[in-house]
PyMOL Python script that loads the backbone (N, CA, C, O; Angstrom):
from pymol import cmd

cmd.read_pdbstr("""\
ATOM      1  N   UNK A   1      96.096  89.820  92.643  1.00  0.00           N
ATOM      2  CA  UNK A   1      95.783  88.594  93.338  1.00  0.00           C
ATOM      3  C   UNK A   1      94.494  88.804  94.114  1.00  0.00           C
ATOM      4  O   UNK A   1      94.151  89.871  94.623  1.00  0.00           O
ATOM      5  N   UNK A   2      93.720  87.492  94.151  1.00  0.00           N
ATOM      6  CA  UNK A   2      92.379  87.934  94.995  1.00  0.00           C
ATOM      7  C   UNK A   2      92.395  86.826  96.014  1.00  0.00           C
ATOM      8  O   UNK A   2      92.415  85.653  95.642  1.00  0.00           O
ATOM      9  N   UNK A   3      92.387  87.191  97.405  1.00  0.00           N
ATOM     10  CA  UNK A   3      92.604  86.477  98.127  1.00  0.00           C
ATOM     11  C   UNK A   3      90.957  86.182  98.622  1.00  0.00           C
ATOM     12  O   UNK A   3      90.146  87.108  98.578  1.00  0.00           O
ATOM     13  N   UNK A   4      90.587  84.915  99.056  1.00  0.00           N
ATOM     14  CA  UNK A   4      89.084  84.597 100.246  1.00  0.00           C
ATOM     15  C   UNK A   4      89.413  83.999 101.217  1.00  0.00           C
ATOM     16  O   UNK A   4      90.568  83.617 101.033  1.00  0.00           O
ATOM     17  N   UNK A   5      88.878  83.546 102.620  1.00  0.00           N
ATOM     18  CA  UNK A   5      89.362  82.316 103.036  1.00  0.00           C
ATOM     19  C   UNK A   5      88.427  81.209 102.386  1.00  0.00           C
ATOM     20  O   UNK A   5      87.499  81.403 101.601  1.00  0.00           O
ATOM     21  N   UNK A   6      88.867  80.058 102.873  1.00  0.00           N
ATOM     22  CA  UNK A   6      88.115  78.608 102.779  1.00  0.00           C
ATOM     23  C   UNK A   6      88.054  77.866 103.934  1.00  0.00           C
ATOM     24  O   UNK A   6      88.844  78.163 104.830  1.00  0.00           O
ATOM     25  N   UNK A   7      87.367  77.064 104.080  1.00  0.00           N
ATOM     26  CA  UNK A   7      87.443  76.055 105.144  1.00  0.00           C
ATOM     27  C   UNK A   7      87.849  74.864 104.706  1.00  0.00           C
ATOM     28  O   UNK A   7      87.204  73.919 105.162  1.00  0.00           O
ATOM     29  N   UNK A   8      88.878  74.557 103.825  1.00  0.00           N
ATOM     30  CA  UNK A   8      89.644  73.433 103.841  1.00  0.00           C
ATOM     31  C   UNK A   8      90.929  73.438 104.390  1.00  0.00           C
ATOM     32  O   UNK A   8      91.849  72.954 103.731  1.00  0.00           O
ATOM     33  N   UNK A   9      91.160  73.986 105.670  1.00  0.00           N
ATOM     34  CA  UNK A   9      92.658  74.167 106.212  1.00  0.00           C
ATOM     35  C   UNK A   9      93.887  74.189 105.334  1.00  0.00           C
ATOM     36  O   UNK A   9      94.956  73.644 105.612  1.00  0.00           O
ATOM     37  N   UNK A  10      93.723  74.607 104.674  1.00  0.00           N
ATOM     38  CA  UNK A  10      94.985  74.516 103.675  1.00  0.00           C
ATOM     39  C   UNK A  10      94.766  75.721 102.360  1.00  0.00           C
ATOM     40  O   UNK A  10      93.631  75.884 101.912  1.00  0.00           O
ATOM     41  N   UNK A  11      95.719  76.375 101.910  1.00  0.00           N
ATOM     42  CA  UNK A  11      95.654  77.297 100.807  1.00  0.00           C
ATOM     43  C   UNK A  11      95.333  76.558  99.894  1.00  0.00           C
ATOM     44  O   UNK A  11      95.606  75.367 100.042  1.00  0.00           O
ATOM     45  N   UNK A  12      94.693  76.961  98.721  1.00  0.00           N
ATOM     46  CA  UNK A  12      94.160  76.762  97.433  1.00  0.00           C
ATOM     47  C   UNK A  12      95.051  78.025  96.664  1.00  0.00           C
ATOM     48  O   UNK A  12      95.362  79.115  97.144  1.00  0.00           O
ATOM     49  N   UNK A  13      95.358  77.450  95.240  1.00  0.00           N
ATOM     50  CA  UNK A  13      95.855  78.041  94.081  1.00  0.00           C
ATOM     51  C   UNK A  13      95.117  78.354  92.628  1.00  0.00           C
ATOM     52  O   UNK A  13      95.313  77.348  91.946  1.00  0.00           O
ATOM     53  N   UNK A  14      94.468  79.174  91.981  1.00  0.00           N
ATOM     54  CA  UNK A  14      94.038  79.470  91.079  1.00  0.00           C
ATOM     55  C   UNK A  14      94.904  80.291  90.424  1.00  0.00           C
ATOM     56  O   UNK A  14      95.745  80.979  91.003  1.00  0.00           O
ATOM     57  N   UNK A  15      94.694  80.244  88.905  1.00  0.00           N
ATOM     58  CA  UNK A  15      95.819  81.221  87.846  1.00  0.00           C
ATOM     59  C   UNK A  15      95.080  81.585  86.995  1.00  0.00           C
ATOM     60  O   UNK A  15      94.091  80.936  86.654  1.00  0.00           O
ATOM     61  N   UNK A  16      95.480  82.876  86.412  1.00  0.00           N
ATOM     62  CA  UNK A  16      94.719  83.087  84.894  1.00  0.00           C
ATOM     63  C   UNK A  16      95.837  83.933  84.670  1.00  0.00           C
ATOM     64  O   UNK A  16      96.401  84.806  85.329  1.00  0.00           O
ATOM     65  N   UNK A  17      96.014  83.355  83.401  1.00  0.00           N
ATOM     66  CA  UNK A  17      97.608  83.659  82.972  1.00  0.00           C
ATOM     67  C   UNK A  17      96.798  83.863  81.397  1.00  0.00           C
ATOM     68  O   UNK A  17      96.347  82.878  80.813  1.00  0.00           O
ATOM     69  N   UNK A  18      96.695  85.160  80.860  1.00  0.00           N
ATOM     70  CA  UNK A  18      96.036  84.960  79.020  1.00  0.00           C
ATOM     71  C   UNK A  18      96.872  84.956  78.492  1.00  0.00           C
ATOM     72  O   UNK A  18      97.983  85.236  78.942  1.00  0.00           O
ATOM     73  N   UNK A  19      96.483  84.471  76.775  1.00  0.00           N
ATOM     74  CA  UNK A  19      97.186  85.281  75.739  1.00  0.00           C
ATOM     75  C   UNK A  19      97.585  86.223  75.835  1.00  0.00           C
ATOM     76  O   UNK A  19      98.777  86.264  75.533  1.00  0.00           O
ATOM     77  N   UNK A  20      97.023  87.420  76.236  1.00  0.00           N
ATOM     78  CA  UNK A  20      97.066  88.669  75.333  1.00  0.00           C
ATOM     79  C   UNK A  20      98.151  89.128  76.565  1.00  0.00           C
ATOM     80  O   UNK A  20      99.033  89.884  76.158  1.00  0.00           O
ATOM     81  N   UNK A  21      98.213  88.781  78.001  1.00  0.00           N
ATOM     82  CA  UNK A  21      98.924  88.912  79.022  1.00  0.00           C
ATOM     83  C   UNK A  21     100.304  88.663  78.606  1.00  0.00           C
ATOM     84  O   UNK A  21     101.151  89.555  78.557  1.00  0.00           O
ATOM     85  N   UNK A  22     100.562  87.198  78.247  1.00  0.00           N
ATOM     86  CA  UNK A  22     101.593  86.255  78.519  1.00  0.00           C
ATOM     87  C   UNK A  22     101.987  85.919  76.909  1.00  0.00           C
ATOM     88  O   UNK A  22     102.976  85.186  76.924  1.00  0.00           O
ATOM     89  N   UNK A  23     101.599  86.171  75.678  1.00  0.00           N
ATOM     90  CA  UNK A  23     101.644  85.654  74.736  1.00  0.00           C
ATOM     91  C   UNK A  23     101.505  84.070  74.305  1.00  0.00           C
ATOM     92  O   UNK A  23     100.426  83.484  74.393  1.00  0.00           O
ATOM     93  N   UNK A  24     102.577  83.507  73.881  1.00  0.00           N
ATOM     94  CA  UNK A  24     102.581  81.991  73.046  1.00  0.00           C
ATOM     95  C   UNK A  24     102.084  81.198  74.440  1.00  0.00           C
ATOM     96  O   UNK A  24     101.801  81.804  75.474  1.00  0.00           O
ATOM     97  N   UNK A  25     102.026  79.732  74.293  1.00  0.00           N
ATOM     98  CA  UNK A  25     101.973  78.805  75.069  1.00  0.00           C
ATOM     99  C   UNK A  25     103.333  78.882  76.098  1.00  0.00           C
ATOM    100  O   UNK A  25     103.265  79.079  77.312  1.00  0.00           O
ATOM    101  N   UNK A  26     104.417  78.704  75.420  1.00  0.00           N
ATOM    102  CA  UNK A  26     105.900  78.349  75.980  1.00  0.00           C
ATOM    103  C   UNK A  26     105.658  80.155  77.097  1.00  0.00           C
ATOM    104  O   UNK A  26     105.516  80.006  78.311  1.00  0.00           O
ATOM    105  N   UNK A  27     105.652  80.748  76.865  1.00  0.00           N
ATOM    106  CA  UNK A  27     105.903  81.584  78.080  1.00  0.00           C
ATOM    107  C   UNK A  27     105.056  82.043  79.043  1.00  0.00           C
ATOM    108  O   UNK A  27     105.305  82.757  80.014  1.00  0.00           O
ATOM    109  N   UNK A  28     103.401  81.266  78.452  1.00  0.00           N
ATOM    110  CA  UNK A  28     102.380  81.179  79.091  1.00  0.00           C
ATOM    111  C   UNK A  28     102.796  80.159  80.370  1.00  0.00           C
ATOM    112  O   UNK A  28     103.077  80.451  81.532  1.00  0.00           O
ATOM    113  N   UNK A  29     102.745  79.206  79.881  1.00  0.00           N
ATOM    114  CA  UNK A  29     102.940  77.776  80.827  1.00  0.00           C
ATOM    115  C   UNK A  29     104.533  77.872  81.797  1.00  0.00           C
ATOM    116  O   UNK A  29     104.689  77.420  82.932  1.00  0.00           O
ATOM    117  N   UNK A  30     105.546  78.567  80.981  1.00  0.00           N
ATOM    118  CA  UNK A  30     106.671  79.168  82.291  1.00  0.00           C
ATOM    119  C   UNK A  30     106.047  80.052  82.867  1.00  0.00           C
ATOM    120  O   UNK A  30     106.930  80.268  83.697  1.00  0.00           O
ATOM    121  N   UNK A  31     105.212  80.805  83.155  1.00  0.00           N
ATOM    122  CA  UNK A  31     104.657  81.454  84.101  1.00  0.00           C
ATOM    123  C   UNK A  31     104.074  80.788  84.912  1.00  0.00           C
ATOM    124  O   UNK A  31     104.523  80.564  86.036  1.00  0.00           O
ATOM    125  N   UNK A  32     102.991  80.366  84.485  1.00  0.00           N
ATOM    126  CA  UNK A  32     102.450  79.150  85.157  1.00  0.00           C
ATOM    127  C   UNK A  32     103.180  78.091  86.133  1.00  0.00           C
ATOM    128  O   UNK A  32     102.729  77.886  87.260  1.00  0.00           O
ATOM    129  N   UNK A  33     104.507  77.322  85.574  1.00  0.00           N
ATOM    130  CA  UNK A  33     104.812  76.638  86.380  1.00  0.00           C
ATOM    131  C   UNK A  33     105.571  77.588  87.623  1.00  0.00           C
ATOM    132  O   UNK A  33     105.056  77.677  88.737  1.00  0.00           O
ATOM    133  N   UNK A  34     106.672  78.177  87.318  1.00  0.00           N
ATOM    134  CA  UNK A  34     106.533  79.202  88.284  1.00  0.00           C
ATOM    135  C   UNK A  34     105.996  79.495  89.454  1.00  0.00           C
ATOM    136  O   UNK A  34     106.546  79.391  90.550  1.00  0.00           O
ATOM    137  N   UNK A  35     104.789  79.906  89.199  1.00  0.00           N
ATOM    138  CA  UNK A  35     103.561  80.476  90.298  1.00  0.00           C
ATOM    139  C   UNK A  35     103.836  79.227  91.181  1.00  0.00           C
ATOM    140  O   UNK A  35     104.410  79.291  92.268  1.00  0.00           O
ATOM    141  N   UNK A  36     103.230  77.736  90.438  1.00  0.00           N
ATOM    142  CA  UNK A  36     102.831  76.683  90.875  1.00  0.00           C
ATOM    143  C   UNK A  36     104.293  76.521  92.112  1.00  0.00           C
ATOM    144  O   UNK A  36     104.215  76.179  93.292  1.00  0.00           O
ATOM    145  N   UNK A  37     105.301  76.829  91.471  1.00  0.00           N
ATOM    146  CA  UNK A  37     106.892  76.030  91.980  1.00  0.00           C
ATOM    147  C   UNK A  37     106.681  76.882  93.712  1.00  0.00           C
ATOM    148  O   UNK A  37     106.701  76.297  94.795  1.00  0.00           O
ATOM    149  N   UNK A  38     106.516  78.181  93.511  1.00  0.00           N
ATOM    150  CA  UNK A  38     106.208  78.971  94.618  1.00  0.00           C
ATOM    151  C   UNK A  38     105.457  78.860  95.576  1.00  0.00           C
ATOM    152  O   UNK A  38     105.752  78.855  96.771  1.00  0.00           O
ATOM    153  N   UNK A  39     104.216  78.744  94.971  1.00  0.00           N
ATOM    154  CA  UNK A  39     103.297  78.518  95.644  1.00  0.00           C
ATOM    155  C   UNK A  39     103.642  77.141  96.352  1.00  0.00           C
ATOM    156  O   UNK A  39     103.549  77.193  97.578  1.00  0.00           O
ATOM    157  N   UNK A  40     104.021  75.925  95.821  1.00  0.00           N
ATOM    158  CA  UNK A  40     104.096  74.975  96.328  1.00  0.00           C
ATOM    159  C   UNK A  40     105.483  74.850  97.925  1.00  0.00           C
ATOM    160  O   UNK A  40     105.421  74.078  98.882  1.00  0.00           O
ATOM    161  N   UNK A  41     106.640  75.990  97.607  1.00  0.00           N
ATOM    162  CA  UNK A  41     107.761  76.407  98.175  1.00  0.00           C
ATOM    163  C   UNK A  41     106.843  76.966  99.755  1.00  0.00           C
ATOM    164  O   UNK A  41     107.009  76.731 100.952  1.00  0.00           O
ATOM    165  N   UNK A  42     106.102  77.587  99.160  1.00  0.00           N
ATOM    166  CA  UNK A  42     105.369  78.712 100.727  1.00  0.00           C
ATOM    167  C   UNK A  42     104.356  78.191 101.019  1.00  0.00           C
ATOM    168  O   UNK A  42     104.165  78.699 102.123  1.00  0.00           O
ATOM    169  N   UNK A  43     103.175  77.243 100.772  1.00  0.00           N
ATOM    170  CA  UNK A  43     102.137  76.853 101.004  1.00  0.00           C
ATOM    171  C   UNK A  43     102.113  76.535 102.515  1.00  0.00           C
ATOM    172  O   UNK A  43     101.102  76.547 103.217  1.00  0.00           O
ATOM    173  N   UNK A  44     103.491  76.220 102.955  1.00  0.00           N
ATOM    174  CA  UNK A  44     102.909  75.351 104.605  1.00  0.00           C
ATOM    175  C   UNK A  44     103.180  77.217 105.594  1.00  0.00           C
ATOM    176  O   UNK A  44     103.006  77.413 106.797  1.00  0.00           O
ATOM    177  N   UNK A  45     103.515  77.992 104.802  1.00  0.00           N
ATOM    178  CA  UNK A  45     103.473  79.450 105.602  1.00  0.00           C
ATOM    179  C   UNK A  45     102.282  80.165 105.650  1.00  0.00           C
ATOM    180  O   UNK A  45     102.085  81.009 106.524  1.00  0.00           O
ATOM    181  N   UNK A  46     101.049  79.761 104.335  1.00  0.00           N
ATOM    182  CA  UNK A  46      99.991  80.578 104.212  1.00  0.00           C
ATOM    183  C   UNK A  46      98.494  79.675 105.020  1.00  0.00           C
ATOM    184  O   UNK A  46      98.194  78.484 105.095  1.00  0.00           O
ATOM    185  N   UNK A  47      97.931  80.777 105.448  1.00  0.00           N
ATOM    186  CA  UNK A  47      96.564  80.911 106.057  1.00  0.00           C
ATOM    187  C   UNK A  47      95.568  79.625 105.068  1.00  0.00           C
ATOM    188  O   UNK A  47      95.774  79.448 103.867  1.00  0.00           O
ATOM    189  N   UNK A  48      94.608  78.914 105.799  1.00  0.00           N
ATOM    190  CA  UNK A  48      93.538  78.664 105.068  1.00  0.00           C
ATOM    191  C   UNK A  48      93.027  79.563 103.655  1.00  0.00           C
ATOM    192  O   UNK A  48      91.878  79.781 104.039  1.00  0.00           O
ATOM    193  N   UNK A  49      93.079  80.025 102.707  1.00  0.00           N
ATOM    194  CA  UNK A  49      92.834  80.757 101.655  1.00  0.00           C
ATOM    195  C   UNK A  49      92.578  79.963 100.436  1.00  0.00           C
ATOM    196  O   UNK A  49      92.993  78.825 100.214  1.00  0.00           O
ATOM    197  N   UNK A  50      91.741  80.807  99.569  1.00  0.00           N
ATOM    198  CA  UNK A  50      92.053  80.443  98.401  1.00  0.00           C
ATOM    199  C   UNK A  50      92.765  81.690  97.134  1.00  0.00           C
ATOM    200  O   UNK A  50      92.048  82.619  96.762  1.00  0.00           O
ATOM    201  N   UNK A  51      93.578  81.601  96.829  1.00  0.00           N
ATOM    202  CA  UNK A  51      94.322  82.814  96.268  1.00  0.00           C
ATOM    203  C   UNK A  51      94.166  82.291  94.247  1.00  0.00           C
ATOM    204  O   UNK A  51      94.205  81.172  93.736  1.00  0.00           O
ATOM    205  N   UNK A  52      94.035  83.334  93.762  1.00  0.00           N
ATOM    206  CA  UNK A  52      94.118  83.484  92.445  1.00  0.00           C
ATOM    207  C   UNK A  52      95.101  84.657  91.959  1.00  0.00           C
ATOM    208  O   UNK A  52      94.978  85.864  92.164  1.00  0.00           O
ATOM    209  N   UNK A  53      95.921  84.103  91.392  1.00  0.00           N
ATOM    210  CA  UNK A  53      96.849  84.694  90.997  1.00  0.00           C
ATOM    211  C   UNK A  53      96.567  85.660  89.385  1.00  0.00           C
ATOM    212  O   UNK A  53      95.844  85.174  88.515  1.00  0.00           O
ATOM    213  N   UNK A  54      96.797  86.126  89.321  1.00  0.00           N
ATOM    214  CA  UNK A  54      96.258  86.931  87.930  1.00  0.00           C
ATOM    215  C   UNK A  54      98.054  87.577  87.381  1.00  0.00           C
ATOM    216  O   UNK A  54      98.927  88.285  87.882  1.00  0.00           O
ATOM    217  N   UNK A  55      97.860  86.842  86.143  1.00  0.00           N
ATOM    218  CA  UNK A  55      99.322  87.488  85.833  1.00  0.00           C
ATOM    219  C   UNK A  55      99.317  89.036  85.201  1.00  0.00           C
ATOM    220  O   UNK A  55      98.274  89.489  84.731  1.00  0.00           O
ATOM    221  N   UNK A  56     100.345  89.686  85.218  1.00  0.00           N
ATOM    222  CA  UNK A  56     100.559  91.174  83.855  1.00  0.00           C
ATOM    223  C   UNK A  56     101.373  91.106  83.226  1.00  0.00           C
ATOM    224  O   UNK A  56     102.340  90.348  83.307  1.00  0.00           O
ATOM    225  N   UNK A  57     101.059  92.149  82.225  1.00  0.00           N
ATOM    226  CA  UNK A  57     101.905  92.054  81.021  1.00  0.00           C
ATOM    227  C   UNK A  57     103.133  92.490  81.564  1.00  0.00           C
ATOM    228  O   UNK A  57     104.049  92.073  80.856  1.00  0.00           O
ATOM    229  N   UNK A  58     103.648  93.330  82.776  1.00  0.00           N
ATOM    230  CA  UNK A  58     105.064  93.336  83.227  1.00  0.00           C
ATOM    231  C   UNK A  58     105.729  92.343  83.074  1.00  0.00           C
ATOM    232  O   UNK A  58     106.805  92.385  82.477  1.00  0.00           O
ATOM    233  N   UNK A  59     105.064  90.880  83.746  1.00  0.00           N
ATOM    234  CA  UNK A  59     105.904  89.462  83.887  1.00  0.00           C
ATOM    235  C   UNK A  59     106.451  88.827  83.326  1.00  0.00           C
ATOM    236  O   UNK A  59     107.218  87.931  83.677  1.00  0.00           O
ATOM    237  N   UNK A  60     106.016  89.341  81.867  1.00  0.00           N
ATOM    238  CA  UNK A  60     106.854  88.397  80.578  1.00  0.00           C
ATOM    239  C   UNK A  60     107.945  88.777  80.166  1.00  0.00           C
ATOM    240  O   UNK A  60     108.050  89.780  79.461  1.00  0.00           O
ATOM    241  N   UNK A  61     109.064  87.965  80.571  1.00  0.00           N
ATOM    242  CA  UNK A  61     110.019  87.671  79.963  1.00  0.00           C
ATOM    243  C   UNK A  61     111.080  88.296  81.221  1.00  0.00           C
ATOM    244  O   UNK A  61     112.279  88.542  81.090  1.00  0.00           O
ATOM    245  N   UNK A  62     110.421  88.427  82.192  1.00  0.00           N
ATOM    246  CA  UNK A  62     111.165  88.399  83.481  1.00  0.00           C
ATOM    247  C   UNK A  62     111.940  87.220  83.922  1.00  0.00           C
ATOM    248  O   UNK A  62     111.700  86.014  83.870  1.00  0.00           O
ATOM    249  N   UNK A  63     113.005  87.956  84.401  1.00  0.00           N
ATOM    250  CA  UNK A  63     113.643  86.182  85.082  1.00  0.00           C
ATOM    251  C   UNK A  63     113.186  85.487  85.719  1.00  0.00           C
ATOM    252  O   UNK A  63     112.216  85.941  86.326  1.00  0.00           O
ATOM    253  N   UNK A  64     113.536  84.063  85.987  1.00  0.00           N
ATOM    254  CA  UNK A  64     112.856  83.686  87.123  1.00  0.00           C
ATOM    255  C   UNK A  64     113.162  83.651  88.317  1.00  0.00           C
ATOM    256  O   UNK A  64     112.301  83.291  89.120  1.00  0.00           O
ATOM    257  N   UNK A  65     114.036  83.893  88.621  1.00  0.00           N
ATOM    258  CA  UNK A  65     114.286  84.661  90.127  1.00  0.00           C
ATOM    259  C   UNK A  65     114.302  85.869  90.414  1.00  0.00           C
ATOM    260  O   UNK A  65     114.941  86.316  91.367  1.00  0.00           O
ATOM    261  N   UNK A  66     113.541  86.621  89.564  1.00  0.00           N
ATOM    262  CA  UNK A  66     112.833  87.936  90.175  1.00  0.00           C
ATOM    263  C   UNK A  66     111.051  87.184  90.235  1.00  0.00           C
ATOM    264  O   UNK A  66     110.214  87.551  91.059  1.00  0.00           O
ATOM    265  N   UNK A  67     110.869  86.393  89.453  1.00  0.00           N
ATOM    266  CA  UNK A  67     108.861  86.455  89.633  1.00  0.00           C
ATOM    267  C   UNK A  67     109.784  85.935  90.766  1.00  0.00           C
ATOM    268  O   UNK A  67     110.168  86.929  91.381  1.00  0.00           O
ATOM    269  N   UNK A  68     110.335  84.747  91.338  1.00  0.00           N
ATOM    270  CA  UNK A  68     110.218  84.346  92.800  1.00  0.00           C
ATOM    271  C   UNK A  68     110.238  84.843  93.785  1.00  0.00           C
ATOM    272  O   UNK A  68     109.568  84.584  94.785  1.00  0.00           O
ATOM    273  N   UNK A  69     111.024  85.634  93.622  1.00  0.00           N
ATOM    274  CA  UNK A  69     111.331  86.745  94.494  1.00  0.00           C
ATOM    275  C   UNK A  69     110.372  87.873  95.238  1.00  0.00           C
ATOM    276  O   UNK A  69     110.267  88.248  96.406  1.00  0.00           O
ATOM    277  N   UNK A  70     109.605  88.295  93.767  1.00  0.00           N
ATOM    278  CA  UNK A  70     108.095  89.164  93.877  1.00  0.00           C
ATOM    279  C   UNK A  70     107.009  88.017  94.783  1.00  0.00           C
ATOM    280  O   UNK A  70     106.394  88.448  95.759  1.00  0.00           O
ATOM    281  N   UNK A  71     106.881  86.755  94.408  1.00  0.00           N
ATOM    282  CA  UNK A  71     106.274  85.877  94.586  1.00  0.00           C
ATOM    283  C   UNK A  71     106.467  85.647  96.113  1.00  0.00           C
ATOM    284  O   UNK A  71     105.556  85.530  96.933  1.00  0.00           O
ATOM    285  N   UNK A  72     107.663  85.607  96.333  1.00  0.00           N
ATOM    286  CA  UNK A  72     107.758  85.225  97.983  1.00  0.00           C
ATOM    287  C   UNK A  72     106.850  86.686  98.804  1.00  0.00           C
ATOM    288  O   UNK A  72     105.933  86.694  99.625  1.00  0.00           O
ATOM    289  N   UNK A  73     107.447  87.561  98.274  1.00  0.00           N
ATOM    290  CA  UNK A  73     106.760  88.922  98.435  1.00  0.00           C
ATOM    291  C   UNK A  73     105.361  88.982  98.785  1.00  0.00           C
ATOM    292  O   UNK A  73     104.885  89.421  99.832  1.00  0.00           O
ATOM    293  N   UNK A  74     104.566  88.340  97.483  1.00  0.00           N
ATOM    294  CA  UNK A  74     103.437  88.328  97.979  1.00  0.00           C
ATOM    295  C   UNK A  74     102.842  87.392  98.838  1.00  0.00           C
ATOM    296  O   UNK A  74     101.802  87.794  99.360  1.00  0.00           O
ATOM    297  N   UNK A  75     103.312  85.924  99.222  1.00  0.00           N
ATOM    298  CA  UNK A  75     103.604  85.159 100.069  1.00  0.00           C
ATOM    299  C   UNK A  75     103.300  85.919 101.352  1.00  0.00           C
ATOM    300  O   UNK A  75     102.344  85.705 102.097  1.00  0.00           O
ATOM    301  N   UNK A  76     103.957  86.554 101.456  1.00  0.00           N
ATOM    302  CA  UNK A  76     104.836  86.748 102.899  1.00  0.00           C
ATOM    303  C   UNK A  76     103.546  87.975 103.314  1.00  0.00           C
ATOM    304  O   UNK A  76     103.012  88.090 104.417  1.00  0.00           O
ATOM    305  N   UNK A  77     103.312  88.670 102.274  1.00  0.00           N
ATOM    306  CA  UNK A  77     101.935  90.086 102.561  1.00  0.00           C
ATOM    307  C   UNK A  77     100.602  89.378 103.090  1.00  0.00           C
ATOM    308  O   UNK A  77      99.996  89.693 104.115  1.00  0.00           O
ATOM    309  N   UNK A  78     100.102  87.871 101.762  1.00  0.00           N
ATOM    310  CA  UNK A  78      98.817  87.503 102.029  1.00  0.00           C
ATOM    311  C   UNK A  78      98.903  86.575 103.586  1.00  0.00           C
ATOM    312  O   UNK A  78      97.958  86.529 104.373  1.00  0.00           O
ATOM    313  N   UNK A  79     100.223  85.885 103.803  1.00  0.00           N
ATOM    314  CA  UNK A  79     100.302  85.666 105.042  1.00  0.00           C
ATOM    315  C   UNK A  79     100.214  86.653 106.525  1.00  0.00           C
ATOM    316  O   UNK A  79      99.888  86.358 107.675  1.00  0.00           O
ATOM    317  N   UNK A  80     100.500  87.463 106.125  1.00  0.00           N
ATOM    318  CA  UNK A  80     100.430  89.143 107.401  1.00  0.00           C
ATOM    319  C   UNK A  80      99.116  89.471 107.562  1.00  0.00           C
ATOM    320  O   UNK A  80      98.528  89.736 108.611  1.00  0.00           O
ATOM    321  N   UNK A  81      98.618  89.428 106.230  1.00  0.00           N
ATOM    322  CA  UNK A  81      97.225  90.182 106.299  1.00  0.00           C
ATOM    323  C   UNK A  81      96.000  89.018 106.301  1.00  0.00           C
ATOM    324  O   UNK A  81      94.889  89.470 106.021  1.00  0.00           O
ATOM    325  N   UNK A  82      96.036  88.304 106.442  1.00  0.00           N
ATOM    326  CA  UNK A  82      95.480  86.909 106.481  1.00  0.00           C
ATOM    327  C   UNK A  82      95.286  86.441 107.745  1.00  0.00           C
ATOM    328  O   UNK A  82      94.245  86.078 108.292  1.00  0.00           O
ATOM    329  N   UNK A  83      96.345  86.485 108.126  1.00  0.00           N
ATOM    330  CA  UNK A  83      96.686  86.101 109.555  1.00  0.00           C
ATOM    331  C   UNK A  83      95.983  86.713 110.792  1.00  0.00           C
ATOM    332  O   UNK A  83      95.546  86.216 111.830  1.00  0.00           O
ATOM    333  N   UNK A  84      96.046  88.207 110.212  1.00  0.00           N
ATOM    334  CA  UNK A  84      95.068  88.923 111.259  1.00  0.00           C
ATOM    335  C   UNK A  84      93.848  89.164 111.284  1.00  0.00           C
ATOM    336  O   UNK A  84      93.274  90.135 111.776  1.00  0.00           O
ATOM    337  N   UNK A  85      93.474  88.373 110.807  1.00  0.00           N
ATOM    338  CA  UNK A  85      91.990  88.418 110.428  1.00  0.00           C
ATOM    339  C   UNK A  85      91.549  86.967 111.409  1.00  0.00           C
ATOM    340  O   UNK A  85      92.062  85.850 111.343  1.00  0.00           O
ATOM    341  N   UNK A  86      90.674  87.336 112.111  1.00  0.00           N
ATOM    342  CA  UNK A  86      89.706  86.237 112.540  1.00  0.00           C
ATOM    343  C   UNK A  86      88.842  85.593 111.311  1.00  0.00           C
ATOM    344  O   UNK A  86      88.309  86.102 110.325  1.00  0.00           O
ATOM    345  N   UNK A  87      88.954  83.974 111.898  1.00  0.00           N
ATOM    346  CA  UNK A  87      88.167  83.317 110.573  1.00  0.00           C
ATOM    347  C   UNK A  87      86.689  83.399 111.534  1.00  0.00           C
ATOM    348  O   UNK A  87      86.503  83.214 112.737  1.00  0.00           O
ATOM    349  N   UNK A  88      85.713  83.779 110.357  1.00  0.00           N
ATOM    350  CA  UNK A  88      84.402  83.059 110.717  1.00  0.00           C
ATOM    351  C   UNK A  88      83.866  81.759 110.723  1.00  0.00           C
ATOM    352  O   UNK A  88      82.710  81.570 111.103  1.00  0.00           O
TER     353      UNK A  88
END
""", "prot")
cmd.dss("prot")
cmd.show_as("cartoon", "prot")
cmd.util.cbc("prot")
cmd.orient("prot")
């Protein structure tokens, strides 16, 4: 994940989810929504940011309440470490 801040008070979401990562469409795009379902779950917890999510080949064919789970995870880190950072 690559985190920046932004100055639109609010987190931003980017994905790059590949082929060669994620295989077909169908388990491409369940990844995808996923991220999105999460991200949308924690958004009012995270910092001004813009975060890009980058998937791995671990993720496929994981349940989906383990990515959520990992997901809150990272949630909960880019919020800690985010947080302590003075914005410019």
């Amino acid at each position: 994940m690559t985190v920046s801040p932004n100055d639109c008070d609010a987190p931003r979401l980017g994905m790059a989810v590949a082929v060669r990562v994620a295989g077909g469409s169908v388990e491409r795009n369940r990844l995808r929504r996923i991220i999105r379902e999460s991200f949308r779950l924690h958004q009012r917890t995270l910092p001004p940011v813009d975060l890009v999510v980058s998937a791995r080949a671990p993720a496929r064919g994981v349940p989906g309440r383990q990515l959520h789970a990992s997901l809150k995870a990272l949630w909960m880190k880019v919020g800690e470490r985010c947080a302590a950072r003075p914005r410019s």
